[in-house]
C-alpha positions as CSV (number, residue, x, y, z in Angstrom):
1,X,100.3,105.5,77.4
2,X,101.0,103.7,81.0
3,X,102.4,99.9,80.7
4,X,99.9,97.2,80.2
5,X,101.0,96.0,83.9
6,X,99.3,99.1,85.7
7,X,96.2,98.4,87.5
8,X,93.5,100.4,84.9
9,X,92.1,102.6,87.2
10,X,95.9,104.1,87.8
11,X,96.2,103.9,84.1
12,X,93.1,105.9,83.7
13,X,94.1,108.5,86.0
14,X,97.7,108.4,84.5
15,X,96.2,109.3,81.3
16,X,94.1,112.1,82.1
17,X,94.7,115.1,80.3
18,X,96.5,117.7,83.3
19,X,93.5,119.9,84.2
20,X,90.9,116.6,84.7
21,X,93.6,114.9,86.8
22,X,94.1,118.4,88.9
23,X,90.4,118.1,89.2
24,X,90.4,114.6,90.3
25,X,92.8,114.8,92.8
26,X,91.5,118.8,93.9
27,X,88.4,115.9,94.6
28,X,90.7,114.0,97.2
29,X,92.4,117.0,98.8
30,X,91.5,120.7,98.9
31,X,95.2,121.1,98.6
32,X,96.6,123.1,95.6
33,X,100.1,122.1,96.6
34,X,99.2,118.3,97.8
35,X,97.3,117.8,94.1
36,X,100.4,119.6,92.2
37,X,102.9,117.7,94.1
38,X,101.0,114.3,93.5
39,X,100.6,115.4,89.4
40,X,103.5,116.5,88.6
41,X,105.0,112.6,89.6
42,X,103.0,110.9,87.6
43,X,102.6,108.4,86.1
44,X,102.4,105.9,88.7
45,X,103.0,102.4,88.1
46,X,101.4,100.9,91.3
47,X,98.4,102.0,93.8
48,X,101.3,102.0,96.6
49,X,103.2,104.4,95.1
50,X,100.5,106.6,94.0
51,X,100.1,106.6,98.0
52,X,103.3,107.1,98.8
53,X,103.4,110.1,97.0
54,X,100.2,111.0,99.0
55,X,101.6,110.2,102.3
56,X,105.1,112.4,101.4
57,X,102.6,115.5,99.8
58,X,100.9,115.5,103.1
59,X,103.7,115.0,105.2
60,X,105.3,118.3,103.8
61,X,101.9,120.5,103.6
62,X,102.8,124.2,105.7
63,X,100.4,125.2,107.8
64,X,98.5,127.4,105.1
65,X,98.5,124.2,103.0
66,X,96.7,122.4,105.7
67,X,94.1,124.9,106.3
68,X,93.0,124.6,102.8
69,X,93.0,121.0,102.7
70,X,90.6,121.3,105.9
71,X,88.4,123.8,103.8
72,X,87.4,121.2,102.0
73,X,85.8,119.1,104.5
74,X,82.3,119.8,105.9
75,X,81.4,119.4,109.6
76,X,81.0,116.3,110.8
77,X,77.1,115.7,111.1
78,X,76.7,118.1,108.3
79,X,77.9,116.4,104.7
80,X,77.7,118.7,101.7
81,X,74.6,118.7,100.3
82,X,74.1,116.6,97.4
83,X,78.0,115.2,98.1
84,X,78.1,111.6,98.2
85,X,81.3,111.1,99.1
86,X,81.1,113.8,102.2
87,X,77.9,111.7,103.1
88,X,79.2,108.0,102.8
89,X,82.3,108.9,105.0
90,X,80.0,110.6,107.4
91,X,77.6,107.9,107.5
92,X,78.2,106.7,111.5
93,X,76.7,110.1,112.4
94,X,73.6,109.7,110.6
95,X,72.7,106.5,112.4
96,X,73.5,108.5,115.6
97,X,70.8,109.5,118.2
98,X,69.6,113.0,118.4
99,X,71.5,113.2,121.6
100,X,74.7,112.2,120.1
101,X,74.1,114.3,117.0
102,X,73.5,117.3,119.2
103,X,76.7,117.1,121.3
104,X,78.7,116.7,118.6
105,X,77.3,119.7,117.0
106,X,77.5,121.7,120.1
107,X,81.1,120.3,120.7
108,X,82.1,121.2,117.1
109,X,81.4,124.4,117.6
110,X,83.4,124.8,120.5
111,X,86.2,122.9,118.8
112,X,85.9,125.8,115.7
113,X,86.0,128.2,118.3
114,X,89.1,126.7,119.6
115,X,91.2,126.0,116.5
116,X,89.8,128.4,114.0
117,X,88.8,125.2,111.5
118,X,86.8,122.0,111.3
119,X,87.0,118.8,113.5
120,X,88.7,116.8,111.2
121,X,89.2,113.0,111.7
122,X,89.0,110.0,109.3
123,X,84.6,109.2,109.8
124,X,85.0,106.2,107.4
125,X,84.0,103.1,109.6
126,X,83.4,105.2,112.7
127,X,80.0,105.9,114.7
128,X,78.6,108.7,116.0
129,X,79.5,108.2,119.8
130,X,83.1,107.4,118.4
131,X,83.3,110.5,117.0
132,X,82.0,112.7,119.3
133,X,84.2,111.1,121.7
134,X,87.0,111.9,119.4
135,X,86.5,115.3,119.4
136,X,86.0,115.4,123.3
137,X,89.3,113.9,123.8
138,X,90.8,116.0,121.4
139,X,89.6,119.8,122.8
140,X,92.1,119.6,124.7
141,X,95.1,119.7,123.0
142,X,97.3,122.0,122.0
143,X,97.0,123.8,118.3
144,X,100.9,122.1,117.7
145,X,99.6,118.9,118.7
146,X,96.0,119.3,117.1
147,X,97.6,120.8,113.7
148,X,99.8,117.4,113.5
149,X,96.5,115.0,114.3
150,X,94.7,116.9,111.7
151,X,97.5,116.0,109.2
152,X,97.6,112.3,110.1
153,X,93.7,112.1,109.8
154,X,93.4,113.9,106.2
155,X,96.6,111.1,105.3
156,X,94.2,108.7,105.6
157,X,91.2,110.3,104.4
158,X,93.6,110.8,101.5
159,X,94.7,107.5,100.9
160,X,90.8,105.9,101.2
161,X,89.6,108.7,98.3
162,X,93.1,107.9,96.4
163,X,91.8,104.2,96.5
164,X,88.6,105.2,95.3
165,X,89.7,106.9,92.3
166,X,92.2,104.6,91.4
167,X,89.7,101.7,91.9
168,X,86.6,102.6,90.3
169,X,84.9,101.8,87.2
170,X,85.6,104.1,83.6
């Protein structure tokens, strides 16, 4: 059992028998190595250091690593069916105008073509001009440069999905 002193929803997720925490954190990160890494530390006695674990997981992905961490994400404009979570962080796009919502499909297609995976960015709290001028700015960049941005943005998607598990309700 985790101390007394650990938020419980970190307790709760400390406790988790090994495959339904895999799960939990697979949830958070397409990752196999990110969730491994992040399991294989626990338990964790604060929020912050079940982040920092996050932060140094993410910060040591290969480049196969990440691509399977982006596999996990739909397009933007285009949440998984029936996926609340996918929907709620993609929520500035669905307020969009059809304009918007049609250049950032078009532009997310060229950005595919481009990089050989999804336009990835951190959507939570953004709208839908904001992100389709994200991905404007960003067709321009090199794959080195792009590869790095991508790993910065799922960091924090990370660490907003971490907070979510470790927050919610039993």
């Amino acid at each position: 059992m985790t101390s007394t002193s650990t938020p419980p929803g970190l307790a709760r997720f400390n406790d988790l028998e090994e495959h339904a925490a895999l799960a939990a954190l697979q949830e958070v990160c397409a990752s196999t190595a990110w969730a491994n890494r992040l399991l294989a530390a626990r338990p964790y006695t604060t929020a912050d250091e079940l982040y920092a674990a996050g932060d140094a997981a993410m910060a040591e992905l290969t480049a196969e690593d990440l691509a399977q961490a982006m596999a996990g994400h739909p397009p933007i404009g285009r949440p998984k069916p029936g996926d609340p979570t996918s929907a709620r962080e993609q929520s500035g796009m669905a307020g969009a105008s059809e304009k918007v919502r049609a250049e950032m499909r078009y532009m997310s297609m060229v950005y595919e073509d481009r990089f050989g995976h999804v336009f990835l960015i951190c959507a939570t709290g953004l709208t839908g001009e904001q992100m389709r001028d994200a991905v404007r700015e960003r067709i321009g960049n090199s794959p080195e440069r792009e590869r790095e941005i991508v790993r910065v943005e799922l960091g924090k998607i990370n660490r907003i999905r971490l907070a979510r598990l470790v927050e919610e309700d039993a």
